[in-house]
C-alpha positions as CSV (number, residue, x, y, z in Angstrom):
1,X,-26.5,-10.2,0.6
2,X,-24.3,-12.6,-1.1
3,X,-20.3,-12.9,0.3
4,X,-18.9,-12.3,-2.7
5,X,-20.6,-9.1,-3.8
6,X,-19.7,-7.6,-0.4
7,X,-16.5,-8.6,-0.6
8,X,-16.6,-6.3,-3.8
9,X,-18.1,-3.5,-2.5
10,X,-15.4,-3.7,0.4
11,X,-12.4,-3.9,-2.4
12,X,-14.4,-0.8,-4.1
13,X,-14.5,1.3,-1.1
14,X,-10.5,0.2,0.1
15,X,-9.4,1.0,-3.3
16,X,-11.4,4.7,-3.0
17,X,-9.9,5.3,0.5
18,X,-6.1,4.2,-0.4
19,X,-5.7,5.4,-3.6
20,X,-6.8,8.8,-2.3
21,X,-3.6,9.2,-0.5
22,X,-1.7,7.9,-3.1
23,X,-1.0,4.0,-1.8
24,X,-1.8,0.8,-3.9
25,X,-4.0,-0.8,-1.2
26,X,-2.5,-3.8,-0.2
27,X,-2.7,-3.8,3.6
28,X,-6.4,-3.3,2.7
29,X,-6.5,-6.0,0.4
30,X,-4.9,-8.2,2.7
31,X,-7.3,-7.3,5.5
32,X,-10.2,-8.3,3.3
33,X,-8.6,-11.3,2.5
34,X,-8.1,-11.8,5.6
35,X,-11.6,-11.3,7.5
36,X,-13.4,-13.4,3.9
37,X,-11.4,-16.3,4.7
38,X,-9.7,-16.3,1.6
39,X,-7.0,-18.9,1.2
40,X,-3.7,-17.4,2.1
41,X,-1.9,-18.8,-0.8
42,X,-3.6,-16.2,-3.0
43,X,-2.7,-13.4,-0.7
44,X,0.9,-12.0,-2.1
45,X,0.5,-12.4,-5.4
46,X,-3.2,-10.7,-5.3
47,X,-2.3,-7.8,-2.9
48,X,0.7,-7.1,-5.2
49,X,-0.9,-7.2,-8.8
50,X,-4.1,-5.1,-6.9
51,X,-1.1,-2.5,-6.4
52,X,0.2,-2.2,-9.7
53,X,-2.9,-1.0,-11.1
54,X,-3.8,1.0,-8.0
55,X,-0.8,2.3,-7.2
56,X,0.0,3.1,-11.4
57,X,-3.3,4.7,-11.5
58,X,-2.8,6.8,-8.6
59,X,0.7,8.2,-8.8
60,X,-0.5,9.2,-12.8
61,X,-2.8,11.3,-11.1
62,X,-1.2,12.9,-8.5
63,X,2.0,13.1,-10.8
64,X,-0.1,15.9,-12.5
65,X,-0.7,17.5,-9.6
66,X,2.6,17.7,-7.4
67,X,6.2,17.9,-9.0
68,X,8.3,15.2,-8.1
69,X,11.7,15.8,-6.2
70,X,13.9,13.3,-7.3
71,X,16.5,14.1,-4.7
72,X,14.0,13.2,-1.9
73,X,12.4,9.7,-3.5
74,X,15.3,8.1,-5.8
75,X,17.5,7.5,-3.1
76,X,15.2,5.6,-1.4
77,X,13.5,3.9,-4.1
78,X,16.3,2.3,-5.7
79,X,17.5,0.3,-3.1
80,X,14.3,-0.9,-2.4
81,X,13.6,-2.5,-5.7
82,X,16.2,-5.1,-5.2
83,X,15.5,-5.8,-2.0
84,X,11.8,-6.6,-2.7
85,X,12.8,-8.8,-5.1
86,X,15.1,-10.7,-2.3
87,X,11.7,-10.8,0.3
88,X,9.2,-12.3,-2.2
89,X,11.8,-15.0,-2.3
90,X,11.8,-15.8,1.5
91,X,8.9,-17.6,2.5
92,X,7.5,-17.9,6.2
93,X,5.0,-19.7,8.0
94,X,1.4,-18.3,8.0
95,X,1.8,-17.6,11.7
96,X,4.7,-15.4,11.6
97,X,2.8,-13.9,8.3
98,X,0.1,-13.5,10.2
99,X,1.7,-11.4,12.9
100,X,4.2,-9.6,10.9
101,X,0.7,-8.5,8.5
102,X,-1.3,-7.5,11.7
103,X,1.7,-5.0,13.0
104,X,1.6,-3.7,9.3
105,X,-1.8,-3.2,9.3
106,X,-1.6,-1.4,12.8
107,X,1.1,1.0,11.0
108,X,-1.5,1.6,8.0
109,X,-4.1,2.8,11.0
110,X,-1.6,5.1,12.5
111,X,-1.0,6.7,8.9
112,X,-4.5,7.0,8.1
113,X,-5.3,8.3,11.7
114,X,-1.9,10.9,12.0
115,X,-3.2,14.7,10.6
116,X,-0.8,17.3,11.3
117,X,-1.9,20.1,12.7
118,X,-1.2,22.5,10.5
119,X,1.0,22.8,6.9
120,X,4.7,22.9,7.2
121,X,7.9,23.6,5.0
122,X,9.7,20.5,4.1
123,X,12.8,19.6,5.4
124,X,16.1,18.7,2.9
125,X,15.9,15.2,2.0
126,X,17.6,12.8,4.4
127,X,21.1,11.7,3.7
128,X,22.6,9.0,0.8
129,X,23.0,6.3,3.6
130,X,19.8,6.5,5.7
131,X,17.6,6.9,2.8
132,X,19.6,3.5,1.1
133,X,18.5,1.8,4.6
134,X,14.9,3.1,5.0
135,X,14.6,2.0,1.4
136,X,16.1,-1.5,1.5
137,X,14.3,-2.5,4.8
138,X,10.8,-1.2,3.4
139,X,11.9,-2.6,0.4
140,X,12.5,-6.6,2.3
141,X,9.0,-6.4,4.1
142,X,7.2,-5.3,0.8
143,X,8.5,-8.2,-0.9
144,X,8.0,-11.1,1.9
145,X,4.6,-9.8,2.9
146,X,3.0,-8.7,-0.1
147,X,2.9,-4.8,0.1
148,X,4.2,-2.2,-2.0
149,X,5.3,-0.4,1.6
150,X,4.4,2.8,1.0
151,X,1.6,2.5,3.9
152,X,5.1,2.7,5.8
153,X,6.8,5.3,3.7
154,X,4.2,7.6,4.2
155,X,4.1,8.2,8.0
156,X,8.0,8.2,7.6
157,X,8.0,11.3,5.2
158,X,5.4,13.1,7.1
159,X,6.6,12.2,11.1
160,X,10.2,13.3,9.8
161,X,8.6,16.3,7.9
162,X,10.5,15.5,4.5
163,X,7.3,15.8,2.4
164,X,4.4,18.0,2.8
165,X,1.5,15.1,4.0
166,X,-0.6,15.0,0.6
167,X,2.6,15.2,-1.1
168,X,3.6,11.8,-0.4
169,X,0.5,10.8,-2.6
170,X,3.0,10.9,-5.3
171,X,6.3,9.3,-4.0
172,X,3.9,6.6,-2.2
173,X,2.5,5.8,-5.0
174,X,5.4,5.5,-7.6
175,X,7.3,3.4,-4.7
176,X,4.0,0.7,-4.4
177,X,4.3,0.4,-8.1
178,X,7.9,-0.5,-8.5
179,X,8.3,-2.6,-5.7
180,X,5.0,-4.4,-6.5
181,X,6.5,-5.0,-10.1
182,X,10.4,-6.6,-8.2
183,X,8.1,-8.3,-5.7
184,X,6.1,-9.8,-8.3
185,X,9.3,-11.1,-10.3
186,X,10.9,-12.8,-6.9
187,X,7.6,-14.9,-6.6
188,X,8.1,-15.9,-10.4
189,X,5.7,-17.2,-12.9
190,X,5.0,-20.5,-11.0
191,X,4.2,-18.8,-7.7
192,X,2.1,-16.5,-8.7
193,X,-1.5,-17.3,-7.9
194,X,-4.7,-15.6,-7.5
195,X,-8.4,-16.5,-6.9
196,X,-10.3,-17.6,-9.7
197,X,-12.7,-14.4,-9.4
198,X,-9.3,-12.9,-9.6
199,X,-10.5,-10.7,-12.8
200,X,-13.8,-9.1,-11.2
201,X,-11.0,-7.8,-8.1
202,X,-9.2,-5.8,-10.3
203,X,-11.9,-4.3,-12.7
204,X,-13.3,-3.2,-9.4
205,X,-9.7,-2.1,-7.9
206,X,-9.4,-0.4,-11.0
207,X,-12.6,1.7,-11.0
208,X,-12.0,2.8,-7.0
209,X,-8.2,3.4,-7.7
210,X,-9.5,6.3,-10.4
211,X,-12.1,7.6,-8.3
212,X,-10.3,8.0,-5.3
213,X,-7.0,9.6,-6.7
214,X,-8.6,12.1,-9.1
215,X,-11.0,13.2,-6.2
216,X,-8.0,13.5,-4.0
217,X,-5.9,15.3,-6.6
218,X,-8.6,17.3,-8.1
219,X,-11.5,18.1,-5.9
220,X,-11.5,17.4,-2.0
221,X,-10.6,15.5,0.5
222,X,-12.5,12.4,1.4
223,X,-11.2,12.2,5.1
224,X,-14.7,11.3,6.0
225,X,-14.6,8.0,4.1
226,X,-11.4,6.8,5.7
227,X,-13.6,6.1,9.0
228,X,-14.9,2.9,7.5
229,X,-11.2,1.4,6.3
230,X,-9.7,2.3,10.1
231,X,-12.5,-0.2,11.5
232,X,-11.6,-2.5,8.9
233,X,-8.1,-2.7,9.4
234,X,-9.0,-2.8,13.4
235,X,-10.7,-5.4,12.7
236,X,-8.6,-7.8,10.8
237,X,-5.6,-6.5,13.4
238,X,-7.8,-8.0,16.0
239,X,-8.1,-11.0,14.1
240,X,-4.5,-11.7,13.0
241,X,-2.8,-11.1,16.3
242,X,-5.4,-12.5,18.3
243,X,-7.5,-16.0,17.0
């Protein structure tokens, strides 16, 4: 089978899988990237655009479907935007990229392997400072690496039981989006560059990002499909920190 029509079936399924809990995809992305050789010059600038119509698409979907508690997300999200403005600005060599993404990418396996055992009440939102640091530090790595950092929001809400666990579809979601958007900005016009098959990633993005987040939202869980992205991201975790 041709490379590059896997390499869309693999985008189609990662955009199923993250989308269904609410998150943009770019640790996925960047994975695939990753194991298909693609040339790491494309990989911020791809991951993050990948988001915005990922993320946009999912939190739409789970918006319906979950009411938003601005309390719990607006004092983390706002001082996050800023600061993933500021990290697309710093640039790194690819082997510190290459470790820093491979940690990440470890994180987005422990989200996706962490289930609760059983449903719980939410706690009160975390206070004005701790939520202004959460947000600005997950706000810095989304911009230098190329996420929209809600693969690490997520396990944060849920391990510190602020947000029910398919809750954090929405805040996840609406996070990836704006920080994708300031972490597009701080690489500016110039710096943005993306593959020149760029256009067939994000119609397929696009179709997966609707499937999985109206699935998730509106009729089951597709737990059993996450199997394939955990040995994906294993995979490319293996293959950042190790070769």
């Amino acid at each position: 089978m041709d490379l590059n029509l896997i390499f869309l079936i693999s985008l189609f399924i990662i955009a199923i899988m993250y989308s269904s809990v609410g998150h943009g995809g770019a640790s996925g992305y960047l994975a695939l990237m990753s194991i298909f050789a693609v040339n790491t010059i494309y990989f911020r600038s791809s991951a993050l655009i990948l988001n915005l119509f990922v993320a946009g698409i999912a939190f739409l979907n789970y918006r319906s479907g979950y009411e938003i508690r601005w309390r719990l997300i607006l004092p983390i999200l706002l001082p996050s935007i800023p600061m993933a403005f500021i990290g697309a600005l710093i640039h790194i060599n690819p082997g510190t990229y290459k470790i820093i993404l491979g940690i990440l990418l470890f994180l987005a396996l422990l989200r996706l392997l962490y289930r609760p055992s059983r449903e719980y009440e939410p706690k009160p939102p975390p206070g004005i400072i701790l939520s202004a640091l959460i947000g600005m530090a997950l706000g810095l790595l989304s911009g230098m690496i190329g996420i929209g950092g809600g693969i690490i929001l997520s396990p944060i809400l849920i391990l510190m039981k602020w947000a029910r666990v398919k809750e954090t579809g929405v805040y996840a979601s609406l996070f990836i989006f704006c920080n994708s958007v300031s972490g597009l900005i701080g690489l500016g016009i110039n710096n943005v560059l993306v593959s020149p098959d760029f256009i067939y990633w994000v119609v397929v993005a696009v179709v997966g990002g609707v499937i999985g987040s109206m699935t998730a939202v509106n009729f089951l869980s597709i737990k059993y499909f996450k199997f394939s992205l955990v040995l994906v991201l294993l995979f490319a975790c293996f293959k950042l920190l190790i070769f």
